[in-house]
C-alpha positions in Angstrom: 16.4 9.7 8.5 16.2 5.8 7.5 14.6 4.0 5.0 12.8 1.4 7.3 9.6 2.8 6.6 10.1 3.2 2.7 11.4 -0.3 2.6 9.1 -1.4 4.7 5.6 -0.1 2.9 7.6 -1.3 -0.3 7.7 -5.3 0.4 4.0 -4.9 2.2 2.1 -2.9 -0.7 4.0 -5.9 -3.1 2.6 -8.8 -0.6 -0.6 -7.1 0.0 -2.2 -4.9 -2.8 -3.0 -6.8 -6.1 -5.5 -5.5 -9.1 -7.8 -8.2 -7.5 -10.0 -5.5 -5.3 -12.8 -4.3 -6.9 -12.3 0.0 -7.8 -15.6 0.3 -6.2 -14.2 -1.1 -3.3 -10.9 1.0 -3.2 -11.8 3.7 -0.4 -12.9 0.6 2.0 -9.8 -1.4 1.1 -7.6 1.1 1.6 -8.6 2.0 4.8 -8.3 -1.4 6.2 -4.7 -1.8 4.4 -3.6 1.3 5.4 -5.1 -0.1 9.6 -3.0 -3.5 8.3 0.2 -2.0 7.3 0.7 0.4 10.0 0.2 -2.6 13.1 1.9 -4.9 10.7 4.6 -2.1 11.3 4.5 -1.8 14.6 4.9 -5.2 15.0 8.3 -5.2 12.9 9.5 -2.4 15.3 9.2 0.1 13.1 6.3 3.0 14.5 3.7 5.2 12.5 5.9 8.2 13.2 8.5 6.7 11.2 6.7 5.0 8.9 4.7 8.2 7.7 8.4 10.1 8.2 9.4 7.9 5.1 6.6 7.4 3.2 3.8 10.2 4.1 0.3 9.0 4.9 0.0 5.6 4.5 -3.8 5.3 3.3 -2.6 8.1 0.7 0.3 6.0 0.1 -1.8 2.5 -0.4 -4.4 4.5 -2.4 -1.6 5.4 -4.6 -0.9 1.9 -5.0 -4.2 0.2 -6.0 -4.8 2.9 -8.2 -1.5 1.5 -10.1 -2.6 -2.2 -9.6 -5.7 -1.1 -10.9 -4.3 1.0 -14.2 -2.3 -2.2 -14.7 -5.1 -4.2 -14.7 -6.8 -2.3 -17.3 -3.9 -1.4 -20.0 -4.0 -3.5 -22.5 0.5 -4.4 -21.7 -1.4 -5.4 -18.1 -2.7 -8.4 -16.4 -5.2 -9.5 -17.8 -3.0 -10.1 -21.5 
């Protein structure tokens, strides 16, 4: 097993997801991330087999993410101090 996928989904979830999106949003955004990420993938060579291999299921995955971005957001050590 490689870790093209992991390191992969690591550098896009750090260019892509932000606390910017709105949690009521989050479902929405992270289907259309999740459709981003996997052709931005293909298009670096690396497929949804092994992509999901590495990292699982990669709506799961980005969902997991915003909801990180968005804790951030609201602590009072994140963003927004």
């Amino acid at each position: 097993m490689s870790d093209r996928g992991l390191d992969f989904m690591t550098t896009w979830v750090q260019n892509y997801v932000s606390a910017d999106v709105s949690p009521l949003d989050v479902d929405v955004t992270a289907v259309s991330f999740a459709e981003k990420c996997i052709a931005d993938a293909q298009v670096a060579g690396i497929s949804v087999w092994e992509l999901e291999e590495d990292i699982g299921d990669v709506e799961i995955r980005i969902l997991q993410a915003m909801d990180v971005a968005l804790d951030a957001r609201s602590s009072p050590f994140g963003q927004d101090n």
